[in-house]
N, C-alpha and C positions, 0 to 999 in steps of 0.2 A: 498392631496386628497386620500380618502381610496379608496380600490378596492373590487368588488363585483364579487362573485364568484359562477356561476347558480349552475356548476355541476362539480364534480368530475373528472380531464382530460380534462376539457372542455375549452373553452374561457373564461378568466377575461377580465372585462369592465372598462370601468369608471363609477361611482355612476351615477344614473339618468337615463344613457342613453335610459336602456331597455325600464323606464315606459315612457321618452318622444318621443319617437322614432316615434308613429303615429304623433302628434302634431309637432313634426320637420319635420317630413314631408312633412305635407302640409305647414308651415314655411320657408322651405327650402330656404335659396337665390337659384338665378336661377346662375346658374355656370356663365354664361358670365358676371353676375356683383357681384361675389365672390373677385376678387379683391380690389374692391373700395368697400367694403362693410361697412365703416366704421360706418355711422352711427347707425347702431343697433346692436351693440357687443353682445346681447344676441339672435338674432337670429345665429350672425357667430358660437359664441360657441355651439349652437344647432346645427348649419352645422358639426363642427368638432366632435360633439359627435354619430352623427349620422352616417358618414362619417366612424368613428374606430366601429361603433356597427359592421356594413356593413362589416368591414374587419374582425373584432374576431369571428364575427358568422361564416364565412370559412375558420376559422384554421384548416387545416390537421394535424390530429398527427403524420399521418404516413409518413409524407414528413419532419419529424419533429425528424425521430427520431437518437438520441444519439447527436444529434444538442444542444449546451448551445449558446447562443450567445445575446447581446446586445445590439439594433438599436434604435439609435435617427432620429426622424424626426423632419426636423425643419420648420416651419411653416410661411413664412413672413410677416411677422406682426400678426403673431396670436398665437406666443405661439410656446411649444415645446412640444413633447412627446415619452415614452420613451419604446421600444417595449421588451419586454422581453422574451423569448423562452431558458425553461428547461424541461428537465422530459417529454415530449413531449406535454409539456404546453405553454400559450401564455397569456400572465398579459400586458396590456397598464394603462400606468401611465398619466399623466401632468406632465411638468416640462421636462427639462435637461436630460438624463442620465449621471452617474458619471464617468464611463471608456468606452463609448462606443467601439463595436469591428468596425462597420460601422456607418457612418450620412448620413442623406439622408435629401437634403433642396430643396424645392421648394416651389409653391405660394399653395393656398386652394385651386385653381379652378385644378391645375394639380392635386393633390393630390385627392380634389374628382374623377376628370377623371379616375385614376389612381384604385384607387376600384372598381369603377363602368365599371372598361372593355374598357372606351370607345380611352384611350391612354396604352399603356406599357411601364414599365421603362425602356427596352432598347431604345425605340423611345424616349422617355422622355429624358434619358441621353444623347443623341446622337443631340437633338438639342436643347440643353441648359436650357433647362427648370427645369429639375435636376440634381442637382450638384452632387455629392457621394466625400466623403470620407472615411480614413481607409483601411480597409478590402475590397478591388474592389471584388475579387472571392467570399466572403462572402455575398456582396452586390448583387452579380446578383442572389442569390438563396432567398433573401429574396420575391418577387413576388411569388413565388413555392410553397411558404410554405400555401399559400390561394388558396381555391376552387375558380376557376375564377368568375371575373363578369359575372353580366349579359350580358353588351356588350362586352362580349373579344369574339374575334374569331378565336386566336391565342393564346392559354393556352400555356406557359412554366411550366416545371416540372425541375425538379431538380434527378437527379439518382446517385445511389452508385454501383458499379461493382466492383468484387472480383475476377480478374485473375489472371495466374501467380504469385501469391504469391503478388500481390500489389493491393492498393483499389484506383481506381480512381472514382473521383467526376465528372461531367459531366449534361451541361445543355442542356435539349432537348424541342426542340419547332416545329410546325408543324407538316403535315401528308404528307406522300409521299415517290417517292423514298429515302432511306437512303444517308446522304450526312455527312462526317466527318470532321471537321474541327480540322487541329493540329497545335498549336503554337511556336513559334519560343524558342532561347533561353532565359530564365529570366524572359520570361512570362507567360500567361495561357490564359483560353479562351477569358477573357475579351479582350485581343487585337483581336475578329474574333465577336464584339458583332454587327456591321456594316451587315457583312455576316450576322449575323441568324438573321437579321430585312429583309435581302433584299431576302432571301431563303426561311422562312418557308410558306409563303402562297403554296408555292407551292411543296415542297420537306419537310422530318422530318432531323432534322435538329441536328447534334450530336457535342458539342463545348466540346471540351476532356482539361483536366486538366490532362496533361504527369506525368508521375508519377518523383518526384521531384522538382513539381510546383505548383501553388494553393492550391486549399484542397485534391491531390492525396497522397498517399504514398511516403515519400522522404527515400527512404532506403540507405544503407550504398554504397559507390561504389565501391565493389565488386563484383571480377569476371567479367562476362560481363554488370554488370548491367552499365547503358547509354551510353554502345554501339549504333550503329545503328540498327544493329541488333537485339539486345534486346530490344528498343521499337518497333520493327516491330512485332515483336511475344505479345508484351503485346498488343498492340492496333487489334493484331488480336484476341486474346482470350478477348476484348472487342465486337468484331463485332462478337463472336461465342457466349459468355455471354448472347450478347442480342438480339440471334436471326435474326441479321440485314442479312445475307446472304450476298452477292457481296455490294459492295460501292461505291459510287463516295469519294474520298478523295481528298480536297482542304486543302493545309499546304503553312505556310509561315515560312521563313526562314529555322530552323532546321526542323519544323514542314514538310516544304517541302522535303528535305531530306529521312523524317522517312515514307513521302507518298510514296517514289522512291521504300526504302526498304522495306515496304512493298507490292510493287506491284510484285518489281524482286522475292521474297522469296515466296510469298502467294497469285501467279496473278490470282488466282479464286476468293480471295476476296474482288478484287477490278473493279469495273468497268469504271471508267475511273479517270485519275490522273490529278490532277490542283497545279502547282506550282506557289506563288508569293514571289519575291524575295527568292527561292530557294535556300539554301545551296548547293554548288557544293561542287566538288574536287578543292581544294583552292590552284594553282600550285604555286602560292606565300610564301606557309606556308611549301614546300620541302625539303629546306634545313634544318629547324628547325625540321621537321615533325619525322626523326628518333630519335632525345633529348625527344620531346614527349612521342612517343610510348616505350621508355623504363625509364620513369620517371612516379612519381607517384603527381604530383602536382596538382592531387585532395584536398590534405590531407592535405593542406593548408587553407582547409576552414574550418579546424577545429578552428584554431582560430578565435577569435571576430573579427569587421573590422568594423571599422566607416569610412565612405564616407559621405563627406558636402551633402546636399541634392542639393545643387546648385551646384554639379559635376553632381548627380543623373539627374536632369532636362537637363543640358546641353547635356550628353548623347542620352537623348529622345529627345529632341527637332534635334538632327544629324540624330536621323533616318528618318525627313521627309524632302522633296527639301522645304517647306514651312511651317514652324509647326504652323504659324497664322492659315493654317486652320481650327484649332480646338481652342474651348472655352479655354483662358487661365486657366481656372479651373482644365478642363482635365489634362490640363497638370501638371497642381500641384497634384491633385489625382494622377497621373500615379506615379510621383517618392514619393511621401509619401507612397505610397504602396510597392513600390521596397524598400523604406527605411527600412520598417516593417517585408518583407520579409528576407533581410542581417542582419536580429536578428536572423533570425533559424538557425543553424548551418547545418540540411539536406537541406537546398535550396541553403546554401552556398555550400556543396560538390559535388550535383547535379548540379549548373551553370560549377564549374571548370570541374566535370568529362567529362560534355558534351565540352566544349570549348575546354579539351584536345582532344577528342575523333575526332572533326569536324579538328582540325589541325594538326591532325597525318593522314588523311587519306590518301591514296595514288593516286598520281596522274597519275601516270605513271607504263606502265605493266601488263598483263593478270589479275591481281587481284583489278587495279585499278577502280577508279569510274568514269572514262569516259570508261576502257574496258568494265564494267560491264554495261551501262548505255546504248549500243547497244541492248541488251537483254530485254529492257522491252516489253509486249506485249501489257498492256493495251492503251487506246487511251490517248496521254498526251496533254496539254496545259501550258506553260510557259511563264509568265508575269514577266519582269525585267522592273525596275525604269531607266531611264536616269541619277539620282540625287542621285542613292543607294552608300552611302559610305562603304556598308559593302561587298553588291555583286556585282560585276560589270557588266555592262551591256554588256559587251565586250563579256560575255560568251555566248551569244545568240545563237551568229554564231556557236558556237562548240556546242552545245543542238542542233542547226538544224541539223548538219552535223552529227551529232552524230545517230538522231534518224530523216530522213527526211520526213516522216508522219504525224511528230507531229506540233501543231501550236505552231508557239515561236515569241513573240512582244516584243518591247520595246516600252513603254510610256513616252512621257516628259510630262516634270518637277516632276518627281515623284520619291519619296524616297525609302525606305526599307520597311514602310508598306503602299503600293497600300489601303489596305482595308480599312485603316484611312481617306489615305490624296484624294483616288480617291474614295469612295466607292460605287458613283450609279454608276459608270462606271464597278466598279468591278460586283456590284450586276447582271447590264445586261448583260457586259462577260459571269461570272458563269451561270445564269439562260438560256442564251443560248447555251453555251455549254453544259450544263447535260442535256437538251432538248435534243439537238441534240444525244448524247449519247446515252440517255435510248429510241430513234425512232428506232424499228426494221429496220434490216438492211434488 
């Protein structure tokens, strides 16, 4: 199928579309019986044509730009097609793509939804209705790159920030107070995509890609660079970037961690701090923690390293007390993307820098991070898992003692990421604690 091409920069279609687009129109299957739509194949293929006019005619260039990338959508029962964005152009095919960077499958009735404003693909992805693979961090900025529907009332954007010497990617959805979401080790936003479905009606909502993950900058690990320290200063010269002024900061795992250092370092930038399954001071990792701290076993990731993918999954599937909770899909997208990622060799020196970095810290003495961890001022909240294999919940008691102001829970039956395996529960924590937060005092 050839492709037609209005203008210059502009959206490529599929042939036809333009001149039938009124006539499809009033053709249109009605969404509720877009599934079963079997018996008139030329009215579905009028839906589907219609359906991508809808999307090409809101391609942003400027959300588009220096982006090359390759998305198949696959269509059940109805075919595939194949989205292509260069040059800050946008070309839809028929058929397969050859090497896609992401896939994206669902039925014709979510996919119309899906243009049309009236679902989004993180709601879409989150209950199964669409699948992703590939590229997960490349997949949540595909929505961004189109002027919303008509029913979206919830527009995501996709932004690029240039601080400290590093460029982080970052997905932003909602209006309201600023709220920062940072992720853990080896991952990126996509594990806080729960959070920005259950935040942004009410708050804008900012899912950071740490620089050494997703689509951020993965630089060399030198000097300070993935310290803790040194992401508290980059994610602040993000919230100075962009204008955001004081922040609510919600971080899980390391993510929680670089919220702590952030707030002790930069406590006017932060307005109040939400840990889930927070990285502490790991009194466990003491004895080994001086081999660390004067070893350099970042630079091990310079080599290549193939890991089965069925270690990959197994790993993910540890971080949760039940990992049925989520569509078996997920969870094969989750480690095919880990797997994609331990092909870069910056994601591999950036996982080891941090990993050493968390198990050299000090546990003990004036410099440690339970001493320092008296000194915070902003207002905290700390949610630990009953079922966390990585943080234990043990540490609850020392976070209260430590800082007796602050609210600290443990949750059963809950793993390492709360946001996955509990997320309306998270969603209504968070949503009333930053309430409560930003209420004048």
């Amino acid at each position: 199928m050839s492709i037609q091409e209005p203008s210059a920069g502009g959206p490529r279609v599929l042939p036809g579309a333009a001149a039938s687009d009124a006539a499809t129109r009033r053709r249109a299957v009605p969404l509720s019986a877009v599934p079963d739509a079997g018996p008139d194949p030329a009215a579905v293929a009028d839906q589907v044509r219609a359906a991508t006019l809808r999307l090409v005619e809101r391609f942003r260039p400027s959300s588009a730009a220096g982006l090359t990338a390759t998305f198949e959508v696959r269509l059940a029962g109805h075919g595939d097609l194949t989205v292509m964005v260069a040059d800050a152009r946008c070309s839809v095919t028929a058929g397969p793509a050859r090497d896609p960077d992401a896939t994206l499958a669902t039925d014709l009735g979510t996919w119309v939804a899906l243009v049309d404003g009236r679902t989004d693909g993180v709601s879409a992805f989150l209950s199964g209705a669409l699948q992703v693979s590939g590229d997960l961090a490349l997949a949540t900025r595909f929505e961004t790159l189109f002027a919303p529907g008509p029913h979206n009332h919830r527009p995501q954007r996709s932004i690029t920030t240039r601080t400290r010497g590093v460029t982080l990617d970052s997905l932003v959805a909602g209006s309201g107070p600023p709220v920062l979401l940072l992720h853990g080790l080896g991952a990126s936003k996509v594990s806080f995509l729960p959070t920005v479905a259950a935040l942004a009606d009410r708050f804008e909502v900012h899912a950071i890609d740490l620089p050494g993950f997703g689509h951020s900058s993965k630089p060399f690990p030198a000097g300070r660079r993935y310290s803790m320290g040194w992401f508290a200063d980059v994610v602040n010269g993000y919230l100075i970037e962009n204008r955001l002024g004081a922040a609510h900061v919600v971080g899980n795992s390391m993510g929680g961690r670089i919220g702590l250092e952030l707030a002790l370092r930069h406590p006017h930038s932060v307005r109040s701090l939400a840990g889930l399954g927070s990285a502490v001071g790991f009194d466990h990792y003491r004895r080994i923690a001086p081999l660390l701290r004067h070893t350099q076993l970042q630079w091990l990731g310079v080599a290549p390293v193939r890991i089965p993918t069925s270690v990959i999954e197994r790993v993910i599937r540890d971080l949760f007390h039940d990992p049925r909770i989520l569509p078996e899909a997920n969870h094969l997208a989750a480690a095919d993307d880990v797997r994609r990622s331990l092909g870069d060799p910056g994601y591999r020196l950036a996982l080891l820098a941090c990993a050493r970095t968390l198990g050299a810290e000090r546990s003990r003495g004036s410099r440690s991070y339970w001493s320092r961890l008296a000194g915070l001022r902003p207002p905290s909240l700390w949610v630990f898992g009953d079922h966390d294999r990585l943080v234990s919940s043990q540490y609850a008691q020392r976070i209260q003692t430590a800082l007796p102001r602050a609210v600290v829970d443990v949750w059963e039956d809950v793993g390492h990421v709360p946001q996955f395996e509990a997320p309306e529960r998270v969603g209504a924590t968070l949503t009333a604690w930053l309430t409560q937060a930003d209420a004048p005092v």
